[in-house]
C-alpha positions as CSV (number, residue, x, y, z in Angstrom):
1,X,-6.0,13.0,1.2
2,X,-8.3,10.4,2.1
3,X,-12.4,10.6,2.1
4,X,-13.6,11.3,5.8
5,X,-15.2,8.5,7.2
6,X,-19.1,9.3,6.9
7,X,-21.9,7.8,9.5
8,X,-25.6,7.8,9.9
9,X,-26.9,8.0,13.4
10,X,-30.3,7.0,14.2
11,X,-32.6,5.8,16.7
12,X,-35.3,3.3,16.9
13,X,-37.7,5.2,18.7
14,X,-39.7,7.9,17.5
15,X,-40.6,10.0,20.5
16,X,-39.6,13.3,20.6
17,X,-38.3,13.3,23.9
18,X,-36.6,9.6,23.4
19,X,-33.6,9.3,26.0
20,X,-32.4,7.2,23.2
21,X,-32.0,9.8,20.9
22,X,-30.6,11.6,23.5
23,X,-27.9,9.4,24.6
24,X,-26.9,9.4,20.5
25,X,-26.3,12.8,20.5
26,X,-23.5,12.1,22.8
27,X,-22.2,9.2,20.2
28,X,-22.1,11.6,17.5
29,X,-20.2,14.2,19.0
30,X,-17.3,11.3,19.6
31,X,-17.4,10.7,16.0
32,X,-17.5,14.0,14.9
33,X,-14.6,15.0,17.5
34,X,-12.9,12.0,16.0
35,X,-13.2,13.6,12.5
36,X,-15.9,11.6,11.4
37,X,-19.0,13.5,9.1
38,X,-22.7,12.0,10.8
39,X,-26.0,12.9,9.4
40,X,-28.5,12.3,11.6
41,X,-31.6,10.7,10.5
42,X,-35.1,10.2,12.4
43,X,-37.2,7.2,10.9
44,X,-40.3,8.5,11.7
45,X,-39.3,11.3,8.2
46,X,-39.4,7.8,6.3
47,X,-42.8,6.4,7.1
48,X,-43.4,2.7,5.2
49,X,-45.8,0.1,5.8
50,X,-45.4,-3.3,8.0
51,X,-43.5,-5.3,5.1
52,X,-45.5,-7.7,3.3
53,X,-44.3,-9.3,0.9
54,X,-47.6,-9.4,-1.5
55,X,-47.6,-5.3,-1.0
56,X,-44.0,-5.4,-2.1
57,X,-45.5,-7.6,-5.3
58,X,-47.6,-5.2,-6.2
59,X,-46.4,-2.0,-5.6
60,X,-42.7,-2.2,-5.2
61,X,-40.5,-0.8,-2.5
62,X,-42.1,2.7,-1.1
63,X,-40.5,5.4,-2.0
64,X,-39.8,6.2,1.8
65,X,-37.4,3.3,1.6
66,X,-36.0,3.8,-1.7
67,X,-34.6,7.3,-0.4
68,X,-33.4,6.0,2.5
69,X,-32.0,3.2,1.1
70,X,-29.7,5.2,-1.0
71,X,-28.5,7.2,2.3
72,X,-27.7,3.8,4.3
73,X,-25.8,3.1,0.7
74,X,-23.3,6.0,1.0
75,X,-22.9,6.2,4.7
76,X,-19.8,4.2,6.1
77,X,-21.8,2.9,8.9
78,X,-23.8,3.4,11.3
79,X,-24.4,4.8,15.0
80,X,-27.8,3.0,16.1
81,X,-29.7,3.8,19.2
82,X,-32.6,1.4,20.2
83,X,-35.4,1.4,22.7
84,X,-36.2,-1.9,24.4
85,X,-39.4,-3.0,24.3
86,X,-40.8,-6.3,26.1
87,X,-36.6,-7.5,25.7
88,X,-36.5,-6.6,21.9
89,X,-35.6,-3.7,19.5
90,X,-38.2,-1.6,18.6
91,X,-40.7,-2.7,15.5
92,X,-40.3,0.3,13.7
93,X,-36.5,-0.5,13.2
94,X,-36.8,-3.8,12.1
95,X,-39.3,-2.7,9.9
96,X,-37.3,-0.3,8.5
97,X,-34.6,-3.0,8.2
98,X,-36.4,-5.3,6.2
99,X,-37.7,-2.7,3.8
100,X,-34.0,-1.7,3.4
101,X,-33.1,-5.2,2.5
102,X,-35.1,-5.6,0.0
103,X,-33.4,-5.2,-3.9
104,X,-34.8,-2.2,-5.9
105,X,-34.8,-3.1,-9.6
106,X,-32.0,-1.7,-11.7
107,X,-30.2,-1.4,-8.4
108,X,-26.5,-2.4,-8.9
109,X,-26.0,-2.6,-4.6
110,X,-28.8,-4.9,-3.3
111,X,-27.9,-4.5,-0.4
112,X,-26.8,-1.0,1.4
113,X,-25.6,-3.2,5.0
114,X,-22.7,-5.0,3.1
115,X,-19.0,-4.1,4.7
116,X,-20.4,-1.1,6.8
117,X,-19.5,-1.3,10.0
118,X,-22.1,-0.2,13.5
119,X,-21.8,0.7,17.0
120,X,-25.0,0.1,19.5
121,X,-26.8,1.5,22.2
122,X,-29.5,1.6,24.4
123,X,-30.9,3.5,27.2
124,X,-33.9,2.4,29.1
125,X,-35.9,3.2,32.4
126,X,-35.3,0.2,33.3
127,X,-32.7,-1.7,35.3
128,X,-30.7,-3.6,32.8
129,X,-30.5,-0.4,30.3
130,X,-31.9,-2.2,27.0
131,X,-29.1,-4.7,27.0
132,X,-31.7,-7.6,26.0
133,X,-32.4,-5.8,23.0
134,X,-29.2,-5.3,21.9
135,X,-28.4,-9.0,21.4
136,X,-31.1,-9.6,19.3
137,X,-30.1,-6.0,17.0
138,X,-26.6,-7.1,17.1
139,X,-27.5,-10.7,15.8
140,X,-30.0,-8.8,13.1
141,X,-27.0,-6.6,11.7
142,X,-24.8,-8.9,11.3
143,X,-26.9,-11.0,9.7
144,X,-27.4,-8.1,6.9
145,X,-23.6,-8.5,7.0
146,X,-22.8,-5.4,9.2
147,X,-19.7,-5.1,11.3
148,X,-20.8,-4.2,14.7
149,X,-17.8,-3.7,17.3
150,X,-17.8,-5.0,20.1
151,X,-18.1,-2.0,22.5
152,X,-21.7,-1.2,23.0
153,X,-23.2,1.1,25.7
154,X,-26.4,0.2,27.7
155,X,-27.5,3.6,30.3
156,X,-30.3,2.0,33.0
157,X,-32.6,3.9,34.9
158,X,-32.4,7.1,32.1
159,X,-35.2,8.7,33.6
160,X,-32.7,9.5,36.3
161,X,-29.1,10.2,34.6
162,X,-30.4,12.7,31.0
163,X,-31.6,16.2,32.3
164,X,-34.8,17.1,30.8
165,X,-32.5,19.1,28.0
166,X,-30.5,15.5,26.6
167,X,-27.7,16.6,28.7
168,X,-26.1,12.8,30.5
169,X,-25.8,13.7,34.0
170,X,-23.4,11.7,34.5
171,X,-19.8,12.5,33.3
172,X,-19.1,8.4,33.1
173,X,-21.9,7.6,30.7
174,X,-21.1,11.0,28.6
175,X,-17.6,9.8,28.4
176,X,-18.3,6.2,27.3
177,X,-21.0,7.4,24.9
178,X,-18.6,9.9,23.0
179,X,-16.1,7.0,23.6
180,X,-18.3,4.7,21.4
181,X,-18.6,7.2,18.5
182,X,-14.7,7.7,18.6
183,X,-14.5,4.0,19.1
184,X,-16.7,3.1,15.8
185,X,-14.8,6.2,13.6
186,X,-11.5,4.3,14.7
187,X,-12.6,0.7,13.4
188,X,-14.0,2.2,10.5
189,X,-10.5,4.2,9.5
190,X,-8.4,0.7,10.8
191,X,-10.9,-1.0,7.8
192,X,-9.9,1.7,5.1
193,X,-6.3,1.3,5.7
């Protein structure tokens, strides 16, 4: 029997009441119903400093990233919800990103992006749903060598459509984001073989 395909899900934003985290909750239960296992993670648990290369000289990767490093290394892939701020992905991600990038000596995977596969989202207050972002996150991954598919889901005006409880208001969105998770748990079983 084969493995079950295995995910992380997390979001770049770190508020508590983030309508992105929200709107993944939705993507992972697509994955899960497709039979996929997803952890989900919340980057704020993995606190590291804006990389600098001279910190990384002389005190080596933090152990924040070394941990979660090691997760991103036995995770298939990866469901990613991002906040948009001022058109781009949030800082904390990309910081998180860059850490995660970076070799760990003795480390026999320099790299835990390499043939994993994404899906992406965003929800936003705003009009156009974090879809600006999403470019530049999509352009970032594959750039580590992701695979992201090309279904991605952008929800405008959340303030309006996720009830105070996480719950998508509207059946559409709901059904596109578990769609997405399915979607990503598909691509990633078509890859296996």
């Amino acid at each position: 029997m084969a493995r079950e395909i295995h995910f992380l899900a997390f979001s770049g934003s770190t508020r508590a009441d983030s309508f992105n985290r929200m709107l993944l909750s939705h993507a992972i239960r697509g994955a899960s119903l497709r039979g996929a296992s997803v952890i989900e993670i919340h980057l704020n648990y993995f606190p590291m400093p804006l990389y600098d290369g001279d910190l990384e000289a002389a005190e080596g990767i933090p152990e924040s990233a070394i941990r979660l490093k090691a997760l991103f290394a036995g995770a298939d892939g990866f469901l990613i919800a991002s906040p948009e701020y001022n058109g781009f992905f949030s800082g904390i991600l990309k910081n998180t990103l860059d850490w995660l990038s970076r070799p760990v000596a003795g480390d026999s995977a320099p790299t835990p992006f390499r043939g994993k596969v994404a899906a992406i989202m965003a929800a936003s207050p705003g009009g156009l749903g974090g879809a600006r972002g999403l470019i530049q996150l999509r352009a970032l991954l594959s750039n580590l060598q992701v695979t992201v598919i090309p279904e991605q889901l952008t929800i405008p005006n959340a303030h309006k459509v996720f009830s105070p409880e996480g719950k998508l208001m509207d059946k559409q969105f709901e059904a596109k984001a578990r769609l997405l998770g399915a979607a990503l748990t598909a691509f990633a079983e078509k890859l296996r073989g």
